[in-house]
ZAMARGU-4260 file (C-alpha; in steps of 0.2 Angstrom, whole numbers, plus 5000, padded with zeros to 4 digits):
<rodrens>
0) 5203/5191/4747 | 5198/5208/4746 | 5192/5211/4765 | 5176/5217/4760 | 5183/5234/4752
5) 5168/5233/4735 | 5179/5244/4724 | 5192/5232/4726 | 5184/5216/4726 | 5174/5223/4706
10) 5193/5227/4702 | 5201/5211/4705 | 5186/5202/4699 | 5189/5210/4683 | 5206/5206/4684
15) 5203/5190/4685 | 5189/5186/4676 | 5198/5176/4662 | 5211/5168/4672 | 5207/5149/4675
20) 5226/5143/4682 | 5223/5141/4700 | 5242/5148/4701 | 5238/5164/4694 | 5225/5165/4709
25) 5237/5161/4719 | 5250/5175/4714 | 5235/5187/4714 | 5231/5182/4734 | 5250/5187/4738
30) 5251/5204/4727 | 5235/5207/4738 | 5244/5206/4754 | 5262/5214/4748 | 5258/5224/4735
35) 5242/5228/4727 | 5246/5241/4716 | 5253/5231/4703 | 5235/5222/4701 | 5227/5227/4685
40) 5216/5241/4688 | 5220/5244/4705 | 5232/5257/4701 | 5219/5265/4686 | 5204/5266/4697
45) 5205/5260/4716 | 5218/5270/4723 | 5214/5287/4713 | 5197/5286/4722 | 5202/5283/4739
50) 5218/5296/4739 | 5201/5307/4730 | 5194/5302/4749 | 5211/5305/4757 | 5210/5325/4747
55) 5192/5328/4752 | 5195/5326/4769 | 5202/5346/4767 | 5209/5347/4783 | 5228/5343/4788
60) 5224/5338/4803 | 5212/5323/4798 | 5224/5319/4786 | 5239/5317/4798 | 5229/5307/4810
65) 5226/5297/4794 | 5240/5294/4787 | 5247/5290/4806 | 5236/5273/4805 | 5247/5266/4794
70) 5262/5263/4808 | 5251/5249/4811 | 5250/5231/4802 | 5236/5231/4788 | 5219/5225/4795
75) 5227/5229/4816 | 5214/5231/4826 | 5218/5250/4833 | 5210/5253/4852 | 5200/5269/4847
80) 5208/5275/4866 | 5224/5271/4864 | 5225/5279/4845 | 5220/5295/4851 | 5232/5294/4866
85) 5247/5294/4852 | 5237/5307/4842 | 5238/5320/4857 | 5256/5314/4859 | 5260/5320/4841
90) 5252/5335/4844 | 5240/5332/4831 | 5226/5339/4841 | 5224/5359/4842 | 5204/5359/4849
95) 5203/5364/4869 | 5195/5343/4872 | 5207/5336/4863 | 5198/5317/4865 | 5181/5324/4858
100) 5191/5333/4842 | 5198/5316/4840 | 5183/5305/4841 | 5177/5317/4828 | 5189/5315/4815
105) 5188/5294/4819 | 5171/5296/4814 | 5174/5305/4799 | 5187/5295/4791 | 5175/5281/4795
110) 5160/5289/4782 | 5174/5290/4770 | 5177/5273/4775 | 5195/5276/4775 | 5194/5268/4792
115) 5184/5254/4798 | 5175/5248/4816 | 5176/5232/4823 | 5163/5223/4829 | 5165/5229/4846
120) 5166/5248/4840 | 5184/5249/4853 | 5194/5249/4839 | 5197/5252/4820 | 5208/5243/4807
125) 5214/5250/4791 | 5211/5240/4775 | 5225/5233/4769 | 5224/5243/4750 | 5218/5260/4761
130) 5235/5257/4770 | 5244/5257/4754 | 5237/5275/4753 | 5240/5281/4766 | 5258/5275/4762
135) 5257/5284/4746 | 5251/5300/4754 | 5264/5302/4765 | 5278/5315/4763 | 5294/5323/4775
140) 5297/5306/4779 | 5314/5303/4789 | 5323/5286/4783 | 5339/5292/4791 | 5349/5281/4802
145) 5350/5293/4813 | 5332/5295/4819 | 5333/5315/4822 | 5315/5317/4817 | 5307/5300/4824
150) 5293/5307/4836 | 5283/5288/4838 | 5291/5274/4843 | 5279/5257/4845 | 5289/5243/4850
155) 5272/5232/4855 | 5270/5212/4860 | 5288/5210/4849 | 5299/5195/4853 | 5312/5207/4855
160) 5325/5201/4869 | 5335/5215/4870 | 5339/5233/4859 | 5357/5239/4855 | 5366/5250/4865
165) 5363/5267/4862 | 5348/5264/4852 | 5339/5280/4860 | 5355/5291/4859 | 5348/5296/4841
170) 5332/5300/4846 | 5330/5318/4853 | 5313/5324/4847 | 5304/5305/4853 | 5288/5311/4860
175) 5277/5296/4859 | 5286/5280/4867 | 5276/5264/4869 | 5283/5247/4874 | 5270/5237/4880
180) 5266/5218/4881 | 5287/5214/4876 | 5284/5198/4886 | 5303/5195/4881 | 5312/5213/4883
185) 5321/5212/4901 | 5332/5226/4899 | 5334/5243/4890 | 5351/5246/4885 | 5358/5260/4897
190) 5373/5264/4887 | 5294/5235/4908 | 5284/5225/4898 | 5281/5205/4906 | 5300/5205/4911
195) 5306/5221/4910 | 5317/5223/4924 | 5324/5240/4922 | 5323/5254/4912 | 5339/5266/4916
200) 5334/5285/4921 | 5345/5291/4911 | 5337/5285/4894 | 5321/5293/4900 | 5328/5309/4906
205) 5337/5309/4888 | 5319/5309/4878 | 5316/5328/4883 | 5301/5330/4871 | 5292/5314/4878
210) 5274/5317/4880 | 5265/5299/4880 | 5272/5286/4886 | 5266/5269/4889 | 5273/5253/4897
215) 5256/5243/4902 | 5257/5224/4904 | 5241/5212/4900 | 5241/5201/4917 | 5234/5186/4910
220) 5253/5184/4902 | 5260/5181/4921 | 5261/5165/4929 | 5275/5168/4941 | 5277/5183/4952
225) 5287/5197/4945 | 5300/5205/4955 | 5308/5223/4953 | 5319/5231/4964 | 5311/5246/4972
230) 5324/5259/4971 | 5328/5257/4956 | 5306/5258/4951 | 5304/5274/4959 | 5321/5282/4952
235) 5312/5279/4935 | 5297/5288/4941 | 5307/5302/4946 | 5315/5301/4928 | 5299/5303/4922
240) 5293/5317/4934 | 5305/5330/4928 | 5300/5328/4909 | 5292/5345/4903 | 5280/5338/4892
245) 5275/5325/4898 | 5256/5323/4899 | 5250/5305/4897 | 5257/5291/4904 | 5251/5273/4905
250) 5262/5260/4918 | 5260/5243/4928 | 5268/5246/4946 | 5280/5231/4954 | 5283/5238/4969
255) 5274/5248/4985 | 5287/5261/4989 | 5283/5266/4969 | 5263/5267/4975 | 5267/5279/4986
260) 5278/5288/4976 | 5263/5288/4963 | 5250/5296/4976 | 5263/5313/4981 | 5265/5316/4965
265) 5254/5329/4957 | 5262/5325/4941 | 5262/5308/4939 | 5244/5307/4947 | 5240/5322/4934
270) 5248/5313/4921 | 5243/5295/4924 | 5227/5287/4913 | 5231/5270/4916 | 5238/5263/4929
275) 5240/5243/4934 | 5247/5236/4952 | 5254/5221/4951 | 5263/5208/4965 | 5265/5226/4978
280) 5273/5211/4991 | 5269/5223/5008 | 5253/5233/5001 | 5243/5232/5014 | 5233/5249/5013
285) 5227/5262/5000 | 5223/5276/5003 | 5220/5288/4988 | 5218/5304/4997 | 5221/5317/4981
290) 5213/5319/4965 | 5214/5306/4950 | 5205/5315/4937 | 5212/5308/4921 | 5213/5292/4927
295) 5205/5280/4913 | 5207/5263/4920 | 5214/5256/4936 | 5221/5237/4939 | 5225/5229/4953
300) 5232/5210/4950 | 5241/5199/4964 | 5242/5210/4978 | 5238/5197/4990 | 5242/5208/5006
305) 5229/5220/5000 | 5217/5224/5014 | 5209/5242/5012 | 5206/5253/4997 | 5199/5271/5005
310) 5195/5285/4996 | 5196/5305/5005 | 5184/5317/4997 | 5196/5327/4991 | 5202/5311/4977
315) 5189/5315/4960 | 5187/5299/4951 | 5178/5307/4938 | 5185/5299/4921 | 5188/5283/4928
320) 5179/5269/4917 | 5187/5252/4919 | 5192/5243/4936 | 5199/5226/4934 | 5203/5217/4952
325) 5211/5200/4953 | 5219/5189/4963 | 5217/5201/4978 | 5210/5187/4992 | 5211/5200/5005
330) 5200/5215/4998 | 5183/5211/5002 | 5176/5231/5001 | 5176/5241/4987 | 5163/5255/4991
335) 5178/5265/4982 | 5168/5262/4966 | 5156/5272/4973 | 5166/5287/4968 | 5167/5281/4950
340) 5152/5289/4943 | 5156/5284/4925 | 5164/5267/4928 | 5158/5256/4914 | 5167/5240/4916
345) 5170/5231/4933 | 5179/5213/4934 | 5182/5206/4951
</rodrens>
């Protein structure tokens, strides 16, 4: 009931030590998941200490990455990767390696176990009375309409089927935009995710402090080829070329001419750290000839007229750790993992 939080569990113990109605167990389970707070105790002596946790942290920078967690559900399990992508996105992180500042501060707020691992140490999950804290410690929040302020928008694995028009007129300082896994989302109002057709340039072009963005699509959520027509795939890129802050960008491909649009890029191939290829009808060849550096993971799913992956000298594949190939019947070599010197996971 209490997730394995100690101070809680004594607290509501207590609480309930005397209450033999299984219906006054039952109310105490739902304040618990909506609002512990009113808990006897919980108010007195759980969330003093861990806002004391929250205070001792004595550095403003921890405490925003902290208090960032909570745009998530209570008890999410947060990829440790892509937290810290969102984090550099905010502009969080001031440290010349912005990854290694922020793998500090995860470990931090997990000894002050404001934070906790899974059992795969990937991810983190915030307790769901820790997330009321951080709730509670938050300030200079903007509840306007109007979004003027909003600089993170998660829309991720939603039902959504569509957004209103002119839902991102309102948003000018957007700087973290993530849309992944909408298996439902086949349009974005122009006033990807599984069916995401289209995504107009000109709502991309209008995010002028976008820094992160992210549209990646789990593969294992596509039966049927996806189709997307080319031009309108690499005008998008083009969108997201001319953005001035744009550093980190994450993306599942439809189409080849976009492939090679990708590799004459400096920015994009600058920018990219996770890149998918999927149903590139007419890919025959690859052929990575310039450097990849901050490229993280690399997928390539259904490409069925696949036949070569090369690699020049010149293409560094230096941060690369996870390579997933499916469905790719016609790529038998792959000495390009040769090149991956710190490739951790490999799926074939």
């Amino acid at each position: 009931m209490c997730g394995g939080l100690p101070l809680a569990l004594l607290t509501v113990g207590r609480a309930m030590a005397s209450r033999k109605n299984p219906g006054e167990w039952c109310h105490t389970i739902e304040l618990l998941q909506s609002n512990p707070s009113e808990i006897e105790g919980m108010g007195a002596h759980v969330f003093p200490l861990l806002k004391f946790s929250y205070d001792s942290l004595n550095n403003v920078t921890a405490q925003n990455c902290f208090t960032y967690c909570s745009i998530f559900p209570k008890d999410y399990n947060i990829s440790i990767d892509e937290l810290i992508d969102l984090w550099i996105g905010e502009g969080y992180l001031d440290s010349s390696n912005p990854r290694d500042q922020a793998e500090f501060i995860v470990g931090t707020l997990k000894l002050v176990h404001l934070l906790e691992s899974d059992e795969s140490k990937q991810s983190i999950r915030m307790h769901g009375i820790v997330h009321d804290i951080a709730l509670w410690s938050k300030v200079n929040i903007d509840y306007s309409p109007s979004c003027n302020y909003l600089s993170s928008l998660l829309l991720r694995d939603t039902p959504l089927n569509s957004l209103p028009s002119g839902f991102f007129d309102s948003m000018p300082a957007l700087k973290v935009l993530d849309l992944s896994v909408n298996q439902g989302l086949a349009e974005l109002p122009s006033d990807y995710t599984a069916n995401l057709k289209r995504i107009p340039r000109e709502v991309i072009s209008s995010l002028l402090l976008l820094q992160v963005y992210s549209i990646l699509n789990g593969v294992f959520e596509y039966f049927d080829p996806v189709e997307v027509p080319a031009d309108d795939e690499v005008a998008f890129l083009e969108a997201l070329e001319c953005l001035n802050h744009i550093n980190k960008i994450g993306i599942t491909i439809f189409a080849a001419p976009s492939v090679d649009k990708i590799l004459k890029s400096y920015i994009l191939r600058s920018c990219i750290r996770k890149l998918t290829f999927m149903d590139c009808n007419g890919l025959i060849s690859l052929c990575f000839t310039q450097e990849l550096g901050n490229l993280e993971r690399f997928e390539i799913f259904r490409c069925c007229s696949l036949k070569e992956f090369k690699l020049s000298d010149w293409c560094k594949l230096g941060n690369l750790r996870q390579v997933y190939i499916r469905v790719c019947p016609l790529l038998l070599n792959l000495n390009f993992l040769a090149y991956a010197k710190n490739l951790e996971t490999y799926h074939y």
